[in-house]
Residue frames as a rotation matrix with the C-alpha (Angstrom) as fourth column:
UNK 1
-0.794 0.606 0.040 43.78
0.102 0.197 -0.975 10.29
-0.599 -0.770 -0.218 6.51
UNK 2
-0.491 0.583 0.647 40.56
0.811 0.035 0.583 9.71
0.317 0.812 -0.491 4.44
UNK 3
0.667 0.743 -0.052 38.75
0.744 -0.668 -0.010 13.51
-0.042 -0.032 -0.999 5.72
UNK 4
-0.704 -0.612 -0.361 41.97
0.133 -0.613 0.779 15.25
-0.698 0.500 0.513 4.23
UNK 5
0.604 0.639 -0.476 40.36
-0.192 -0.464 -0.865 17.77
-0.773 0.614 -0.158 1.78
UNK 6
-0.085 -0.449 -0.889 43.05
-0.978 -0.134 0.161 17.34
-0.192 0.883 -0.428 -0.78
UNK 7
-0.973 0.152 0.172 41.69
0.186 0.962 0.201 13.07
-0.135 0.228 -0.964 -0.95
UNK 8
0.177 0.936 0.305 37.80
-0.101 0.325 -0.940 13.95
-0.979 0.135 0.152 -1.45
UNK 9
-0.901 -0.118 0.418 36.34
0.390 0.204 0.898 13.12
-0.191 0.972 -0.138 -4.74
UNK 10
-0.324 0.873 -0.364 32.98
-0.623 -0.486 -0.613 14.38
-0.712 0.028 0.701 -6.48
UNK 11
-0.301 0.390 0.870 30.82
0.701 0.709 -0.076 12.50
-0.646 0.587 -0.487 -8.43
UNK 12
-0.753 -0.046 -0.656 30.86
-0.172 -0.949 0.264 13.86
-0.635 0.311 0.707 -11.56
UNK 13
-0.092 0.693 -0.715 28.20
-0.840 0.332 0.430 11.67
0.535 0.640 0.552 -13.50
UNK 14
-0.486 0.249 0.837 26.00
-0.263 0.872 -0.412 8.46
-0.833 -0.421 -0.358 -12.82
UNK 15
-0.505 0.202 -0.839 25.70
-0.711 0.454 0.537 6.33
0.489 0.868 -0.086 -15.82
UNK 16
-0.068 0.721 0.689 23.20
-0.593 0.526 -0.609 3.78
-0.802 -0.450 0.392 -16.03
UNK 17
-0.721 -0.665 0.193 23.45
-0.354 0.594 0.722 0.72
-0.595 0.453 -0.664 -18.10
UNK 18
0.399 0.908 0.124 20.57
-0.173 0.207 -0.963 -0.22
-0.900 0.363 0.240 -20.69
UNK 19
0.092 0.467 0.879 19.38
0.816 0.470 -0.335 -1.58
-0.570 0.749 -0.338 -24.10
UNK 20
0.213 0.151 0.965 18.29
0.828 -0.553 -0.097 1.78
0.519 0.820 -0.243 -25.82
UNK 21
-0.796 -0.603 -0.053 20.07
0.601 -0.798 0.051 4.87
-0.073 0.008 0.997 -24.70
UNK 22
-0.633 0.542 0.553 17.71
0.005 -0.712 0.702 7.25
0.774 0.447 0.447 -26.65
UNK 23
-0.044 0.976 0.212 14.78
-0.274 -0.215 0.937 5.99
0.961 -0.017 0.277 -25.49
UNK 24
0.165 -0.176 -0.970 15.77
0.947 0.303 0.107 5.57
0.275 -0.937 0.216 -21.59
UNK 25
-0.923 -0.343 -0.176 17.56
0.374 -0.907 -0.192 8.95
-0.094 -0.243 0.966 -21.66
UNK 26
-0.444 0.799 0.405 13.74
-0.197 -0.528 0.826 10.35
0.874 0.287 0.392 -23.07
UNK 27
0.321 0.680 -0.659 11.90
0.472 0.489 0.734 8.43
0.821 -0.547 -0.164 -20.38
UNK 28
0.118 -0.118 -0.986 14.15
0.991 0.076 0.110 10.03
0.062 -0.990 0.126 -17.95
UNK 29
-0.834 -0.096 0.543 14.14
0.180 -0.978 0.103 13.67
0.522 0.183 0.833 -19.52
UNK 30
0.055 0.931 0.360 10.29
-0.038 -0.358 0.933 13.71
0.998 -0.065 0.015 -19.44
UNK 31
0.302 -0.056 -0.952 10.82
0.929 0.240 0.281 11.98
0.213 -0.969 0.125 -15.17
UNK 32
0.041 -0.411 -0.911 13.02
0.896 -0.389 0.216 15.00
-0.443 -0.825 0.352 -14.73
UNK 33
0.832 0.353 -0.428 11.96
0.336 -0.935 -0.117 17.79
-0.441 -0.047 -0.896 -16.78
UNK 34
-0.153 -0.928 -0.339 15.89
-0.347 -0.271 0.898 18.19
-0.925 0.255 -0.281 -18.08
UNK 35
0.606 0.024 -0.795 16.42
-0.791 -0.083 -0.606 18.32
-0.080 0.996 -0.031 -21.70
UNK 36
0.360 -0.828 0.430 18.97
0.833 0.493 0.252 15.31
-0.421 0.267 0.867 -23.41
UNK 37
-0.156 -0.954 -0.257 22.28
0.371 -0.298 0.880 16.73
-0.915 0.041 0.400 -24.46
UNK 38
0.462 0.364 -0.808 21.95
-0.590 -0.555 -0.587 18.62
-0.662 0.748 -0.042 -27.14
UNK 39
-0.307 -0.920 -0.244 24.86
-0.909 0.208 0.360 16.82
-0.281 0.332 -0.901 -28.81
UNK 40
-0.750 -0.060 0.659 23.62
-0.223 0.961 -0.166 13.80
-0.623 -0.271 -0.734 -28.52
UNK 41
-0.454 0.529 -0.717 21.34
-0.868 -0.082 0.489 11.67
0.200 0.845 0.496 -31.44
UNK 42
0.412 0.666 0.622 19.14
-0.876 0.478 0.068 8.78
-0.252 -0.573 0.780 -31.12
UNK 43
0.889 -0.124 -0.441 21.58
0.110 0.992 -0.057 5.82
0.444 0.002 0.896 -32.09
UNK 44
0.037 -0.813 0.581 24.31
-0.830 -0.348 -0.435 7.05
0.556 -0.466 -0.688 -30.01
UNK 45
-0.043 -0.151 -0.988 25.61
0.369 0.916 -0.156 4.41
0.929 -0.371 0.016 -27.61
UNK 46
-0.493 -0.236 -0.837 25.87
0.869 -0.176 -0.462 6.87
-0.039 -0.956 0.292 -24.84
UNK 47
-0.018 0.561 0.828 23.17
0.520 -0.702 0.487 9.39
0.854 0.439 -0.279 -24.17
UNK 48
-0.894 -0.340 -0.292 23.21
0.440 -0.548 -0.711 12.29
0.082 -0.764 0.640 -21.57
UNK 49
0.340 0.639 0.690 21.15
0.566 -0.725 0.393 14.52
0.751 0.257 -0.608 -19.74
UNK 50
-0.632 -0.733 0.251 22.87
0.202 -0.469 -0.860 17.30
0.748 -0.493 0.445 -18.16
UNK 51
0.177 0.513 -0.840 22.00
0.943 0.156 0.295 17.77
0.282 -0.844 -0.456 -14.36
UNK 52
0.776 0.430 0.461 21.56
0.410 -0.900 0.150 21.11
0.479 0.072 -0.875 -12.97
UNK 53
0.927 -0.152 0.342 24.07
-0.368 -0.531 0.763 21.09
0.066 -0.834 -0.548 -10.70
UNK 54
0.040 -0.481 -0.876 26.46
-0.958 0.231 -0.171 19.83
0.285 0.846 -0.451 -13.43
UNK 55
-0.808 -0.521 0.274 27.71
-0.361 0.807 0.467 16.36
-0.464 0.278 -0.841 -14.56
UNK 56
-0.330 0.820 -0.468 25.23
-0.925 -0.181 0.334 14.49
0.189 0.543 0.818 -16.08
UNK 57
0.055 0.172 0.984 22.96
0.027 0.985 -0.173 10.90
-0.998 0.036 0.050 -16.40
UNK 58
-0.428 -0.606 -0.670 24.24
-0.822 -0.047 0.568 8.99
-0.376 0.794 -0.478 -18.66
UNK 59
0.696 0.466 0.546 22.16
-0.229 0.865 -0.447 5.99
-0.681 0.186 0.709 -20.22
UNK 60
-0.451 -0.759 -0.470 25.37
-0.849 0.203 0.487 3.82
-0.275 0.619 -0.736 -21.93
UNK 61
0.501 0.267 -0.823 24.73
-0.664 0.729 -0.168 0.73
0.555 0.630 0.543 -24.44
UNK 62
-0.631 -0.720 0.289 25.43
-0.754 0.657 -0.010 -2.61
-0.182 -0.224 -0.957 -23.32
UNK 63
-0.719 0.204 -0.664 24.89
-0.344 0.726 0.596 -6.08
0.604 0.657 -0.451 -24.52
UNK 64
-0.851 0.028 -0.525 23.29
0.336 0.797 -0.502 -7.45
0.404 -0.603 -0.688 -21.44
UNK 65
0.148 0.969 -0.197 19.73
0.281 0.150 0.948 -7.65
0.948 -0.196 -0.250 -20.26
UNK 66
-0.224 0.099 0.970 18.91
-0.956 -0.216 -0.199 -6.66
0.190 -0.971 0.143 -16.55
UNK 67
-0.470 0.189 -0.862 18.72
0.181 0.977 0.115 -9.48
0.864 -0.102 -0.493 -14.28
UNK 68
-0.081 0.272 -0.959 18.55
0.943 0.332 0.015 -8.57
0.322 -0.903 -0.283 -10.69
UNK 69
0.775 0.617 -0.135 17.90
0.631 -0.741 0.232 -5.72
0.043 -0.265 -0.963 -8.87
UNK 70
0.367 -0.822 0.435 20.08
0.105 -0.428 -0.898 -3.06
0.924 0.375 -0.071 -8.85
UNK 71
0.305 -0.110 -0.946 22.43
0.945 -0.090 0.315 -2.28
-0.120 -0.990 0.076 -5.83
UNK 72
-0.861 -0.107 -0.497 21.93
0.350 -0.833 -0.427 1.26
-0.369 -0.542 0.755 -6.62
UNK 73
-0.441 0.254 0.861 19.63
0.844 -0.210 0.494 3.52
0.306 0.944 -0.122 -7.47
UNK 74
-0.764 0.094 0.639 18.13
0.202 -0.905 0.375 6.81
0.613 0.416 0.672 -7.87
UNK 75
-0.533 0.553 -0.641 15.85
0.819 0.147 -0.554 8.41
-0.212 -0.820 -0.531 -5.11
UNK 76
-0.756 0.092 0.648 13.43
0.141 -0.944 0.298 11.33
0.639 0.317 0.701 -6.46
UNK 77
-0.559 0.296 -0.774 11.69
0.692 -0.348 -0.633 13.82
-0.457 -0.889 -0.010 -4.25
UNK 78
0.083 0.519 0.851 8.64
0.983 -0.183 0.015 15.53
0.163 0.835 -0.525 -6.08
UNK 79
-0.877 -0.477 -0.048 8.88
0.479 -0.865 -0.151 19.68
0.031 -0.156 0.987 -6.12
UNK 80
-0.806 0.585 -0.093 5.65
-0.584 -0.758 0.291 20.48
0.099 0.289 0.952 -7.25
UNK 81
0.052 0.905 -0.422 3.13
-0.686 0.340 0.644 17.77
0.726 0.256 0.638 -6.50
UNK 82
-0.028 -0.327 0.945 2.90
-0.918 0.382 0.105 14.98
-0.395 -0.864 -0.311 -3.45
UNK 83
-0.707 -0.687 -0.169 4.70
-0.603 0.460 0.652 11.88
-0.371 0.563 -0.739 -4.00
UNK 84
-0.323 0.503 0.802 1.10
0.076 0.858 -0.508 10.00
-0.943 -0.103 -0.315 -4.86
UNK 85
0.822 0.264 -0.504 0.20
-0.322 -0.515 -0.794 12.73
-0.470 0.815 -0.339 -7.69
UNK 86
-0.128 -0.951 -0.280 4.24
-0.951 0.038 0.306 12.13
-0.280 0.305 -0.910 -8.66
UNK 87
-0.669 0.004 0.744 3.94
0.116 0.988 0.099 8.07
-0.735 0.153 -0.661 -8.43
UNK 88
0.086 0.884 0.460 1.06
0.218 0.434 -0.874 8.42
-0.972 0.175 -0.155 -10.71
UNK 89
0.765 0.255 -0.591 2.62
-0.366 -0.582 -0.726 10.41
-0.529 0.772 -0.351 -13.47
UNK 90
-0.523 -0.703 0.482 5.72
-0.516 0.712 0.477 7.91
-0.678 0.001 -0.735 -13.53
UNK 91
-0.452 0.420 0.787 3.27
0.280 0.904 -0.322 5.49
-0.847 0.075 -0.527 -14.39
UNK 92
0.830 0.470 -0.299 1.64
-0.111 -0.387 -0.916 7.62
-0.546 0.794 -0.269 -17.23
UNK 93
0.169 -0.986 -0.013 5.35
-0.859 -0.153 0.488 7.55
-0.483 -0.071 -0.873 -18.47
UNK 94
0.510 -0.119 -0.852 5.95
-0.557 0.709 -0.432 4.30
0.656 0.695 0.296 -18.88
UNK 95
-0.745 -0.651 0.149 7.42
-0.436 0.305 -0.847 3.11
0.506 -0.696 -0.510 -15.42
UNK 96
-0.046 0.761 -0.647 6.12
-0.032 0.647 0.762 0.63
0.998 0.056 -0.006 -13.40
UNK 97
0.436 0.249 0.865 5.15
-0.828 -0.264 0.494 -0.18
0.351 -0.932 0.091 -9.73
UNK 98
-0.267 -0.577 -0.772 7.63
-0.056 0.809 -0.585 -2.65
0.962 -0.113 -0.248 -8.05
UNK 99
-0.397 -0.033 -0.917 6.89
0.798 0.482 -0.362 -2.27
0.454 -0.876 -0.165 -4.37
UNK 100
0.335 0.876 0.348 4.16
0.330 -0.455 0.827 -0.18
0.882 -0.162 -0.442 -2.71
UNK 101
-0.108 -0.360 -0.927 6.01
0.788 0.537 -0.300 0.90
0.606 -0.763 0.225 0.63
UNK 102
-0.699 -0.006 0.716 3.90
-0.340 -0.877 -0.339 3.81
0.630 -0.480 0.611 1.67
UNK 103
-0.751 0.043 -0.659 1.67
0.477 0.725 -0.497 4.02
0.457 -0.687 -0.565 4.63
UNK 104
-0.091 0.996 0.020 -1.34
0.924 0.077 0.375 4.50
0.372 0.052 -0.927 5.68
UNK 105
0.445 -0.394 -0.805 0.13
0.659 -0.465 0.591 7.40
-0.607 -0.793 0.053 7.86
UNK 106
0.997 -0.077 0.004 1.51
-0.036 -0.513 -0.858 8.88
0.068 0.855 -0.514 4.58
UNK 107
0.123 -0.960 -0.250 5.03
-0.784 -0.248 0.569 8.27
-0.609 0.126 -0.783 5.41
UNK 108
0.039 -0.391 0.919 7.11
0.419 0.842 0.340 5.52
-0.907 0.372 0.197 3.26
UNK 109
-0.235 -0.496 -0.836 7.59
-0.571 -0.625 0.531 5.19
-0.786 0.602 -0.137 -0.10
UNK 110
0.579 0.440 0.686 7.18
-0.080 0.869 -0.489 3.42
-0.811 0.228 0.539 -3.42
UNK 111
-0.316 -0.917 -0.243 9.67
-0.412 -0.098 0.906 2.04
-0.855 0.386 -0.347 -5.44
UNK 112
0.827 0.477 -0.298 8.99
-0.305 -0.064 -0.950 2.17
-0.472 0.877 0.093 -9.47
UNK 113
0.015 -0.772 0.636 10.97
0.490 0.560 0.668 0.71
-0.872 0.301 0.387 -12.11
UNK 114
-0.388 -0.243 -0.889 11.74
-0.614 -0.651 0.446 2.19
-0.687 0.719 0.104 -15.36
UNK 115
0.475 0.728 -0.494 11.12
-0.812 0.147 -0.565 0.85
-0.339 0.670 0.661 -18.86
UNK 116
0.015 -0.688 -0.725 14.41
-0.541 0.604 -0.585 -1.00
0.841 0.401 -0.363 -18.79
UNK 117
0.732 0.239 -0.638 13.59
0.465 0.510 0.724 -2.34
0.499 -0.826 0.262 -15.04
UNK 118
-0.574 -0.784 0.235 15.94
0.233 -0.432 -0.871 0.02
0.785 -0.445 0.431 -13.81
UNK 119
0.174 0.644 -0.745 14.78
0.909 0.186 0.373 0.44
0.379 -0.742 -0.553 -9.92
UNK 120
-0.692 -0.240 0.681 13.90
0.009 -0.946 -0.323 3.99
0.722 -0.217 0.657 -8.49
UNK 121
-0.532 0.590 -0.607 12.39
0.846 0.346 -0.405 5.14
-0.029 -0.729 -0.684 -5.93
UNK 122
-0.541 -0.105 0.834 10.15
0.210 -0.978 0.013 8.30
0.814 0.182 0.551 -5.07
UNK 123
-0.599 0.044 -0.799 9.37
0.800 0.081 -0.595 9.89
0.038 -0.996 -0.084 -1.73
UNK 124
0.449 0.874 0.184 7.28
0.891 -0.453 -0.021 12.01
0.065 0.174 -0.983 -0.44
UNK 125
0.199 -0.507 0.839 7.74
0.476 -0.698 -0.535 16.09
0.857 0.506 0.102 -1.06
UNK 126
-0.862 -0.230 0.452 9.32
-0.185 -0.686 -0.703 18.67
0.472 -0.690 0.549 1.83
UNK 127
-0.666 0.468 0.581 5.98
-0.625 -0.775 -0.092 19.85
0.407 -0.424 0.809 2.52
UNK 128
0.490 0.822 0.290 4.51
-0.669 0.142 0.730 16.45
0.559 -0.552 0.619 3.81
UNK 129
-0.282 -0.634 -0.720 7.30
0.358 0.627 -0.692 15.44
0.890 -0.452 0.050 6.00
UNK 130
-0.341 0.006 0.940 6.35
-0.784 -0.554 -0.281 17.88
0.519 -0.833 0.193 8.97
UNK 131
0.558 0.309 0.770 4.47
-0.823 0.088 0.561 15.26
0.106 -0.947 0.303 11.53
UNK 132
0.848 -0.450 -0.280 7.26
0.467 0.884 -0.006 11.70
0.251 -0.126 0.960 11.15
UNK 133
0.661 -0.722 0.206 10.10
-0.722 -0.537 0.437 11.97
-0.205 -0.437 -0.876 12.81
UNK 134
0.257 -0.660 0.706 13.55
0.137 0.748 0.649 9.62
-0.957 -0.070 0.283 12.46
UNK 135
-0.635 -0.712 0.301 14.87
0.074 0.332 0.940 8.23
-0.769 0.619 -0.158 9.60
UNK 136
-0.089 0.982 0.166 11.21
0.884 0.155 -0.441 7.66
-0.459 0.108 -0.882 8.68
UNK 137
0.697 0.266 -0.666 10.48
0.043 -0.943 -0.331 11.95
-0.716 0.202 -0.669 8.16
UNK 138
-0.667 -0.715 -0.208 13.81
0.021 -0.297 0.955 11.35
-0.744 0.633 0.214 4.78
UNK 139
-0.806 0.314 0.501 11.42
0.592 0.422 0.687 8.78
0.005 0.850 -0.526 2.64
């Protein structure tokens, strides 16, 4: 039966395909404050940054260019700042605006792209979810 405990899995890493490793894995240290792998050197093919709550992101080499959007990606929730102060420091970064989908109302979101077009989003923090309710009171 698939909600037998001896069939779950965990995710133990999420690797993300790109051009330059190094300099994707940096872009996403500085995003998240997490160090790259110690181990790890800037022409590696496969660069880490360990997550707190273990496994790691992995930024792996591959020949191929982005084309289309991705059909995942990464949702961040600021800790210390609200998600407009947060959207803005992305952008100092080196990430870009792709789709503007907050609201006048302060709920929504806005979905940014890395340096490699890699789509992310970022919502808004805990402390200004309190008056939206629904699905609406996650983003």
């Amino acid at each position: 039966m698939w909600n037998d405990v001896g069939m779950a899995s965990t995710i133990c890493n999420i690797t993300i395909d790109c051009e330059e490793p190094w300099r994707l894995a940096a872009f996403w240290s500085a995003v998240l404050a997490l160090p790259v792998h110690p181990d790890n050197e800037p022409r590696d093919d496969e660069v880490g940054i360990p997550l707190p709550h273990g496994g790691e992101l992995i930024f792996q080499s591959v020949p191929e260019h982005k084309v289309v959007k991705n059909r995942q990606h990464l949702c961040l929730r600021p800790a210390d700042c609200t998600r407009d102060a947060e959207v803005e420091r992305l952008a100092e970064l080196g990430a870009t605006l792709v789709s503007d989908l907050r609201r006048p109302d302060g709920s929504g979101w806005a979905v940014l792209a890395d340096p490699e077009s890699n789509e992310f989003c970022v919502l808004r923090r805990a402390s200004e979810l309190s008056a939206v309710h629904g699905n609406e009171a996650l983003s």
